[in-house]
N, C-alpha and C positions, 0 to 999 in steps of 0.2 A: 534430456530434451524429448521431448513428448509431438505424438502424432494426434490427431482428434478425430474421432468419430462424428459424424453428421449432428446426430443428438445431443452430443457436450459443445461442437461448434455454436450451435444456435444460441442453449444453455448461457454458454459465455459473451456472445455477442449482447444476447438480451440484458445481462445483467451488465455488460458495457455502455450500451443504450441508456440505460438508467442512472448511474452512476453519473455519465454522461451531459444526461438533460440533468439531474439537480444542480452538480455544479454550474453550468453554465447561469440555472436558476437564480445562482447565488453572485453572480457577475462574475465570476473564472472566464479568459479565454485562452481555448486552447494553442498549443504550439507544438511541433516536429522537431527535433534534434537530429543530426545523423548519428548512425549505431557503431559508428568508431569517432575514437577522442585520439589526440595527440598522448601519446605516452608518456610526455613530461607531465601532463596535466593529470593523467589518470594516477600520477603515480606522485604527485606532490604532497602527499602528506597527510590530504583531508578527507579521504577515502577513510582510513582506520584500516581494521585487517581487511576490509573486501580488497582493498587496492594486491592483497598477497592473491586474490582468486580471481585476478583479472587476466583474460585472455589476452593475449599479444598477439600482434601482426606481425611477422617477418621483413624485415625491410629487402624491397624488390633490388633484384640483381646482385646479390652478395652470392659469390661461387662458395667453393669448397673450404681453402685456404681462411675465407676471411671471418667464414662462420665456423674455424676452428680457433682462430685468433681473438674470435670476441665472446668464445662460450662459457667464459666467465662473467660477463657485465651484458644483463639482459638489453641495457640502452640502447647499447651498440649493435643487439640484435635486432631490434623492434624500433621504430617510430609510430607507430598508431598500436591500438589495443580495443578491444569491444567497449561499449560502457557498462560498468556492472552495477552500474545505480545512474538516475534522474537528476541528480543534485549537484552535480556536475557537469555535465553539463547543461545545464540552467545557469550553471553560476557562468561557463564562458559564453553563454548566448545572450546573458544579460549585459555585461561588460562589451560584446561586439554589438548588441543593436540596442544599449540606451538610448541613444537621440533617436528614435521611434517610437521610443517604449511611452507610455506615459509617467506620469512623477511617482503613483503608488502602480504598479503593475501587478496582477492578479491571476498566474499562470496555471493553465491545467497541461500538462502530461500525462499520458496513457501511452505505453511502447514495452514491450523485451526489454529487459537486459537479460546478462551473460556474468555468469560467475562459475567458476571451475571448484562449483561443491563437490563431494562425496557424494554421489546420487544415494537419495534413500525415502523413507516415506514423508513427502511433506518440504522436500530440500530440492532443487532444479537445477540446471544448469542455463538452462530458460528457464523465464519467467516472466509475466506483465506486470508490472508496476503502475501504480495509480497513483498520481502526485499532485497536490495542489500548493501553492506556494506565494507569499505577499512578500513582495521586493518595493523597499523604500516607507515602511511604514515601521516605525519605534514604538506605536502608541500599544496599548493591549487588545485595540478594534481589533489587527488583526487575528490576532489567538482567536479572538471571541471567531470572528467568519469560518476560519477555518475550523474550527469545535464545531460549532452549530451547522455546518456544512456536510460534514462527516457525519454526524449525529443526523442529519437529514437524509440521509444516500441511506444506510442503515436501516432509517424507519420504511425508505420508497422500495426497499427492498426485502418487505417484510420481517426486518432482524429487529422489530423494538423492544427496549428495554434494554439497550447499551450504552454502557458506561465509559466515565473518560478519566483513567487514572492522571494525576499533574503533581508535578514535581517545580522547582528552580534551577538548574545547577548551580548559581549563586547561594542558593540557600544550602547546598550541598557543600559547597566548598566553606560555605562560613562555618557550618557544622564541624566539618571535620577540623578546620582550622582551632576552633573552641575546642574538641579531643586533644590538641596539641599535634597532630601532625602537621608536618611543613609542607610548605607550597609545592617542593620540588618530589615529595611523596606520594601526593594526594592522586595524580593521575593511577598509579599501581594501587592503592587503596580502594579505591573506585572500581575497578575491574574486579577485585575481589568483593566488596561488596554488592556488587553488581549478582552474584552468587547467591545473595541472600534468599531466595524462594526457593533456589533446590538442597543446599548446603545446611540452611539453617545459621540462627545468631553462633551457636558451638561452631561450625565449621568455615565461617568468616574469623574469627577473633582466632581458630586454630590456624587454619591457613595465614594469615597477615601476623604470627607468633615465627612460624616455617619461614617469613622472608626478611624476616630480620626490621619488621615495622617498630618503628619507637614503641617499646614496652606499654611508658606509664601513658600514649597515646591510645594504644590497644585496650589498655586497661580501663582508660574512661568511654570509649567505645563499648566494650564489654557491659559495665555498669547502664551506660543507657540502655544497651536492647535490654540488658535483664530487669530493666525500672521496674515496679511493681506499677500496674494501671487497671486503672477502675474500668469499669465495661459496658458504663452507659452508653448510647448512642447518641455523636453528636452529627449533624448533618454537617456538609459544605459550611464552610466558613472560617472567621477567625478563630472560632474556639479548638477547633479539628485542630487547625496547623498549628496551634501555638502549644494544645496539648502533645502535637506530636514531633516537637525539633527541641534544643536545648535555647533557652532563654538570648545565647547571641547571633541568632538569627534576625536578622536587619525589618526593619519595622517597614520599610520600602517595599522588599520584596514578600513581604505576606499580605501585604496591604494591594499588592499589583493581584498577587491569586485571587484575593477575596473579589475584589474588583470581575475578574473574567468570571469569578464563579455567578454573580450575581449578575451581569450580563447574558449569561448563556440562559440561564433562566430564566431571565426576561424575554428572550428569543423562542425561546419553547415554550413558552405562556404554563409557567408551572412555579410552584414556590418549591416545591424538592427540586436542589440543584443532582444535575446527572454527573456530577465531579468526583472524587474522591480522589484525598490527598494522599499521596505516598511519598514519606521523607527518605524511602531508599528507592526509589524508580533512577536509575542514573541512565540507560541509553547508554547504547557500547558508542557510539560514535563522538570522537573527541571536538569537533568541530562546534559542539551542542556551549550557547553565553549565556541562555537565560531559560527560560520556560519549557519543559520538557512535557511530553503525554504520550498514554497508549489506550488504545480502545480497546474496551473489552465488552464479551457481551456471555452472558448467564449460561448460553448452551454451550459451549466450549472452556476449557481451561486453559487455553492460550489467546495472546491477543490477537484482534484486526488488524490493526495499521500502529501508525505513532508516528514521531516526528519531534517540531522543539522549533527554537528559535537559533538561529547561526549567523549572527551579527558578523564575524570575521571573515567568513568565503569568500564572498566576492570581492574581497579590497585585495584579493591576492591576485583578483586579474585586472581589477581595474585601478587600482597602486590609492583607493583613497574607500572609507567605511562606508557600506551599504546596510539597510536595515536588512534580513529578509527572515523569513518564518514559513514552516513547512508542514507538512501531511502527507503521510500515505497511508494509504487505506492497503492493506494487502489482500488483494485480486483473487489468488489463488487461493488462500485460506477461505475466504467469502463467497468463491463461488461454488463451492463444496457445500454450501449449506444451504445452499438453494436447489428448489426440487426444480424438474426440468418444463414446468410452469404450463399454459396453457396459449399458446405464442399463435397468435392468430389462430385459436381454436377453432372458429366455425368458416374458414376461409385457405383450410388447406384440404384442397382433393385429388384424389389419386381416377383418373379416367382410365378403367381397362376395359383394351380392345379387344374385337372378336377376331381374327387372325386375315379374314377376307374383307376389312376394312382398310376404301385407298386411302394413301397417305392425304389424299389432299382436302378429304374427310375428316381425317387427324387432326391435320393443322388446323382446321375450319374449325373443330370443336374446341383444342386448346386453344386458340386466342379467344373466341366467345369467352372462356371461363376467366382468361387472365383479365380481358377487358370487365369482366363484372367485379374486378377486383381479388377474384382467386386466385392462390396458389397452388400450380398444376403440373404433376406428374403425369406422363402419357406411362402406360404399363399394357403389354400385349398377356391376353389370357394364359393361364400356364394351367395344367394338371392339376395343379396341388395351389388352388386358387387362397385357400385358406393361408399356406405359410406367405402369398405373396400380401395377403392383407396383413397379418402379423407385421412381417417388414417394413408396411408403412406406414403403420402403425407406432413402429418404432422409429423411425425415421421423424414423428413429427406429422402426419397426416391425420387427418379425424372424421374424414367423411368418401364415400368412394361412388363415384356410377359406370355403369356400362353403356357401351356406345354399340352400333353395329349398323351395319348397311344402309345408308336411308334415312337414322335415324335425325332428327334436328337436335341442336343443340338444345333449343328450351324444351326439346322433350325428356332430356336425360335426367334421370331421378335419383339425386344424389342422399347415402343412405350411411349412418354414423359408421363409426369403427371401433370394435370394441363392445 
């Protein structure tokens, strides 16, 4: 958990502001959640492992005895917990205020969560999360909004030229099902091959050999990544996913991708679609029925955000099927890559005093500047006037005057920084 300096404050506010106005751009409205969930809820299943790095609440009034008695069975310790993801509760905010909601609901979240990582570079224990999400919609509209969404915050954010890797998990599990692994495999199969970009094809088919996976399943697993394949370039499309999955892959489900890919392109007024198919992209989170992505973008070797479609969440709170489909953009990676910009450049000034000016001179002068629409620091003369302009320099200032005895405000002659 992290403190912020003045300068990364701003940084991240602006590039919140942003992020901000596109969505809404794209009809997203936002909403608040509270930053504790019920701990049945946090802990039902649909988290994956974040639900093992959720923080718990101690339940009030339990003495000595009783939290000796229950420090086997965290339940009985805790009823509330932090949330350590957005998607959760979304799903019980949508199940307690449907009948307000409208029939497609279109929600943006921006908030902390809390997960009990390992601190290390790039890993939090806070963190902001950026979510947008289409509740009640089956068609692939949604994908397409929320692709071309993300992909717009991106560009308003000076990151253009990011890409949107897309997967199915349907087309995932038909795949492996043709390998000949069974249904009741396929979840540990998956987390292994989930491996595949740091391990390599040798180090999935070695590992899924270690756990005792069906042989002649691993085997034809094995055989497809080592296929021999030609090296033309084929853009987004039908040719891409069909060269890239085994022939019992369902005619439905590549036909839905080709569909979004040709959409999102239409949306970006460009015939190169920003897509690329990946038949091992799987998303650690098991909650993911249909369409999976992750943003990437050229300057970094790790992703932005991602998300997928999770047809089943919300029927768990609200006991019947909801469509919904997700995005997040991740904050914290993204706003790393942003320089700390020029944030109201010619309207932030630093006024230092001369030591024998009254305060009521002061005031006089800063509100003249706020009212002309500045932003105004009062700063009294120091010695070492130089490291004080540095400082505001750093802080976010760009232009400074001096004030003194008498003087008026529109005489004060405001002079850059730097």
């Amino acid at each position: 958990m992290r403190d912020f300096l003045p300068a990364d404050k701003a940084r991240r506010e602006r590039v919140l502001a942003i992020i901000r106005d596109r969505y809404r751009a794209h009809g997203f409205d936002e909403i608040e959640t509270p930053v504790v969930e019920d701990y049945e809820r946090l802990h039902a299943g649909i988290g994956g492992d974040n639900e093992k790095l959720a923080f718990n609440v101690l339940r009030r009034g339990l003495d000595a005895d009783a939290i000796r008695e229950a420090a086997e069975d965290p339940a009985a310790l805790s009823d509330l917990g932090l949330r350590y993801d957005l998607t959760v509760p979304l799903a019980r905010f949508y199940a307690t205020n449907r009948a307000q909601l409208p029939a497609v609901f279109r929600a943006v979240q921006i908030a902390p969560v809390w997960r009990a990582e390992r601190p290390q570079k790039g890993r939090y224990r806070q963190f902001v999360q950026c979510d947008i999400d289409i509740i009640g919609d089956e068609t692939a509209r949604a994908e397409v909004e929320l692709l071309t969404a993300s992909l717009d915050v991106l560009d308003a954010l000076g990151l253009e030229g990011g890409t949107i890797r897309i997967n199915d998990r349907r087309a995932l599990d038909e795949m492996l099902a043709a390998f000949g692994f069974t249904a009741g495999d396929r979840a540990g199969v998956l987390i292994t091959i989930d491996k595949l970009d740091k391990v390599g094809p040798a180090g999935v088919v070695a590992e899924l050999r270690d756990r005792g996976a069906d042989q002649g399943a691993v085997d034809a697993l094995e055989a497809f990544l080592n296929r021999p394949q030609t090296r033309e370039y084929l853009p987004f499309g039908e040719a891409q996913i069909r060269k890239a999955v085994p022939a019992a892959v369902s005619d439905e489900v590549v036909a839905r991708l080709v569909g979004i890919g040709e959409a999102v392109a239409a949306a970006r007024g460009t015939a190169e679609v920003p897509l690329h198919f990946d038949p091992f992209l799987v998303r650690g989170m098991g909650y993911y029925t249909g369409t999976i992505y992750e943003l990437a973008h050229p300057s970094v070797s790790y992703s932005l955000g991602g998300g997928g479609r999770y047809d089943g969440m919300i029927g768990r709170f609200l006991g019947q099927d909801v469509p919904a489909v997700g995005f997040s953009i991740g904050f914290e990676r993204i706003v790393d890559l942003i320089g700390a910009g020029e944030d109201a450049a010619s309207t932030a000034v630093v006024l230092i005093a001369d030591r024998d000016v009254a305060l009521a001179e002061l005031a006089a002068h800063k509100a003249f500047f706020v009212g002309q629409g500045y932003r105004v620091r009062l700063e009294q003369r120091t010695k070492n006037l130089k490291a004080l302009l540095e400082r505001s320099a750093a802080d976010g200032y760009t232009s400074f005057g001096t004030v003194s005895t008498g003087l008026s405000s529109a005489a004060v002659e405001l002079r850059p920084l730097g």
